[in-house]
N, C-alpha and C positions, 0 to 999 in steps of 0.2 A: 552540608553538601547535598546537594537537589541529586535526587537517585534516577537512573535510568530509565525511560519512558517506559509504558507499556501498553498497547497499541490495538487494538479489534480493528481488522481490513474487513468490511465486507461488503460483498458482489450485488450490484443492483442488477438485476436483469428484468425490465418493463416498468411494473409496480411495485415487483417484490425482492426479497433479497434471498440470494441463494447462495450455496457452496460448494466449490467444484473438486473435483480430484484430477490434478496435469492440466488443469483448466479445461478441463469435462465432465460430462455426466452432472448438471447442476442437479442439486437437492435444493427445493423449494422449503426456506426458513419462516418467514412469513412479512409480514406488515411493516414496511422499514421504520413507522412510526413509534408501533408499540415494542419495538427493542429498541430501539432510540433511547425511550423512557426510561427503558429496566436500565440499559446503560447508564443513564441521569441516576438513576438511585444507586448503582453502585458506584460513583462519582470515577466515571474511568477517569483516564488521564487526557486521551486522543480520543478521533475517532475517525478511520479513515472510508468514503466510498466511492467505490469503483463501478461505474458503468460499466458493464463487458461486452456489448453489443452496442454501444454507438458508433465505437468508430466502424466496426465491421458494415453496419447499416447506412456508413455517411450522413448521420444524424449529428444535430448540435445537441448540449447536456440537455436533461427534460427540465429546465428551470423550474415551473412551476413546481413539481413534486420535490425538487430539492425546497425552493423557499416553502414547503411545509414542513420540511422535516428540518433545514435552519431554525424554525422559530418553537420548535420542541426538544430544540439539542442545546445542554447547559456546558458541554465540555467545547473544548479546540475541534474544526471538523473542516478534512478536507476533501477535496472531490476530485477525482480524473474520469476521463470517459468522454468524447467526445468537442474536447476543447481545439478548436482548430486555428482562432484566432483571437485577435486583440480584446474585442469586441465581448467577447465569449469569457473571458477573463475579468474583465470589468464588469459584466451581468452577475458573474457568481461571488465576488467579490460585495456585491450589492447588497445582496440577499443575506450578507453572510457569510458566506464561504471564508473561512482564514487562510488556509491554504490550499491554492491551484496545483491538482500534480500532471502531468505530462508527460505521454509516453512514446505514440506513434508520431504526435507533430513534432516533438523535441529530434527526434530522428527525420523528417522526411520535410519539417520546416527549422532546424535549427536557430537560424533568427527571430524567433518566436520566442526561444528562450531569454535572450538577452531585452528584446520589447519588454515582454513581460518580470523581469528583474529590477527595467527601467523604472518601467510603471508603479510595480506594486513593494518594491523594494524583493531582498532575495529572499528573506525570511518568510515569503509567502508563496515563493516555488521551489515545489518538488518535483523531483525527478521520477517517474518509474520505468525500472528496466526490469524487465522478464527475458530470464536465461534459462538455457537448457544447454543441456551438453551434445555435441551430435556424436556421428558416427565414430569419429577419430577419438572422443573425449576431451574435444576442444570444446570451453565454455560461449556460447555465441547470443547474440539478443537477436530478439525476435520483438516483431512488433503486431498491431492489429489484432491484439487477443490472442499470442500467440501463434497463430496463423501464417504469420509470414517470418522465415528467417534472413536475417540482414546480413550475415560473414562476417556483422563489427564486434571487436572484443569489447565486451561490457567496463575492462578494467581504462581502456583508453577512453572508451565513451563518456569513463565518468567522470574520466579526468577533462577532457573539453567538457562538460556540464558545468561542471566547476566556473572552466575560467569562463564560459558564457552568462553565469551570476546565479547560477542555479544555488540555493539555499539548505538542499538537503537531496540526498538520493534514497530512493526506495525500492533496492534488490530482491528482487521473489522470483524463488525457481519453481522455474515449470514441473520438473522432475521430482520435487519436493513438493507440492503446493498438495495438499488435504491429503496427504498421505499419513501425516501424523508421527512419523517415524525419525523427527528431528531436522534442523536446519542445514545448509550447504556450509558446513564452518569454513570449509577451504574456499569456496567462493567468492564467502564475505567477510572473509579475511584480506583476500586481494586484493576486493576495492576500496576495504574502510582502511588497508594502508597508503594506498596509493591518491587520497584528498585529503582535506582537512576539513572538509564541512562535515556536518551529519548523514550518518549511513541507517536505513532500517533497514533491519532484517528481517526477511518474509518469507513463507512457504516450508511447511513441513512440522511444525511446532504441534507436539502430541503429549507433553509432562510440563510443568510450570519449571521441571529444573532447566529445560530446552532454553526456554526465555535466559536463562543464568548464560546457559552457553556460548548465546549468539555473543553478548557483551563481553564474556570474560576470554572466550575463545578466539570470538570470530571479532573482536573490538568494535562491534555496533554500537552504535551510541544510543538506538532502541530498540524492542522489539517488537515486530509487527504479529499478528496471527489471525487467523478465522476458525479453522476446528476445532480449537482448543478451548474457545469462550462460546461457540453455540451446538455442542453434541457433548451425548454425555454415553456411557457404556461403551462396550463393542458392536452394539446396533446401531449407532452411532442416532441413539433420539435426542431430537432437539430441546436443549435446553440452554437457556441462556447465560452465563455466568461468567463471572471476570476475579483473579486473584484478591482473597482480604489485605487488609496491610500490612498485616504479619505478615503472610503469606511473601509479601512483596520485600520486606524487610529480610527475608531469609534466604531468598533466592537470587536478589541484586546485589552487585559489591556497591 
């Protein structure tokens, strides 16, 4: 039985890659190259990257500096950040890219979703939604890097994803994201019952038992993280690292 992914998200912002806490205050990681690599040696499984400032900037993805970092990445690797159209889709797909993920156009062009399903088949789009809780304690998505809240419930949203052909969803809470202090299990329990496609779980992952949780608790079918594979201590210094396979063998069912 093939065992549960396990996933490094991380934050392009320009040239470099960063990590945010609530999706602020970036901490500047370094050179998306050379942790590409270190990733290549530690034979991840994924690898997921997020432009955080495209769509804010109404930029297209930076093609080029991805097809650099495609043609030094030996794992699965997918991209979201500024993908607005068809066109955009087919460029990264070009390069390389295996899977297109989709955050703010999937919400503000919804038919975008289905073109691109058409196109690339669904196994090569993902979904990302960023939730926060607001004032009430209602879970709500938000889009544009956070930035803007939408009033749509993440758990509907992701059921239309679904039937729009979307391939996989990618949950990461705002209110959890680089805090370290563990995943939204009630969250992402919600929506990995509520489809049948693949659910990651993202934001807040601080112990490698967390990653156990998301799947066994919260029925992720993987788990996504960022602080947990590039800081190390409570001064949170950068270091790069991702579970051994023991490590993976003990903590996945």
């Amino acid at each position: 039985m093939i065992r549960p992914r396990v996933i490094p998200v991380l934050l392009l912002q320009g040239q470099g890659l960063v990590k945010t806490i609530k999706f602020k205050d970036p901490t500047y990681l370094g050179d998306p190259i050379n942790i590409v690599r270190i990733f290549n040696d530690k034979e991840v499984d994924e690898l997921v990257f997020l432009d955080i400032t495209a769509t804010v900037e109404n930029r297209s993805p930076a093609f080029e500096t991805l097809a650099k970092i495609t043609s030094e990445c030996f794992m699965p690797l997918g991209y979201g950040g500024g993908v607005h159209i068809i066109d955009d889709i087919k460029k990264l797909l070009n390069i390389g890219i295996e899977k297109v993920v989709l955050n703010t156009s999937a919400v503000e062009n919804p038919a975008l979703v289905r073109e691109a399903a058409d196109y690339a088949g669904s196994q090569a789009v993902v979904i990302s939604m960023d939730v926060r809780k607001n004032f009430l304690g209602k879970y709500e998505l938000c889009v544009r890097s956070g930035t803007k809240n939408t009033g749509l419930d993440p758990v509907k949203q992701a059921i239309e994803m679904e039937k729009q052909g979307a391939g996989e969803l990618l949950i990461n809470s705002i209110d959890r994201d680089g805090t370290m202090q563990g995943y939204d299990i009630e969250l992402i329990r919600s929506v990995s019952d509520a489809v049948s496609i693949p659910v990651v779980a993202c934001g807040g992952a601080g112990k490698l038992q967390d990653l156990g949780d998301a799947i066994r608790m919260g029925g992720a079918s993987a788990a996504g993280a960022g602080s947990i594979f590039v800081f190390q201590g409570p001064l949170r210094g950068v270091l790069i690292s991702y579970p051994s396979p023991a490590d993976l063998k003990r903590i996945l069912p």
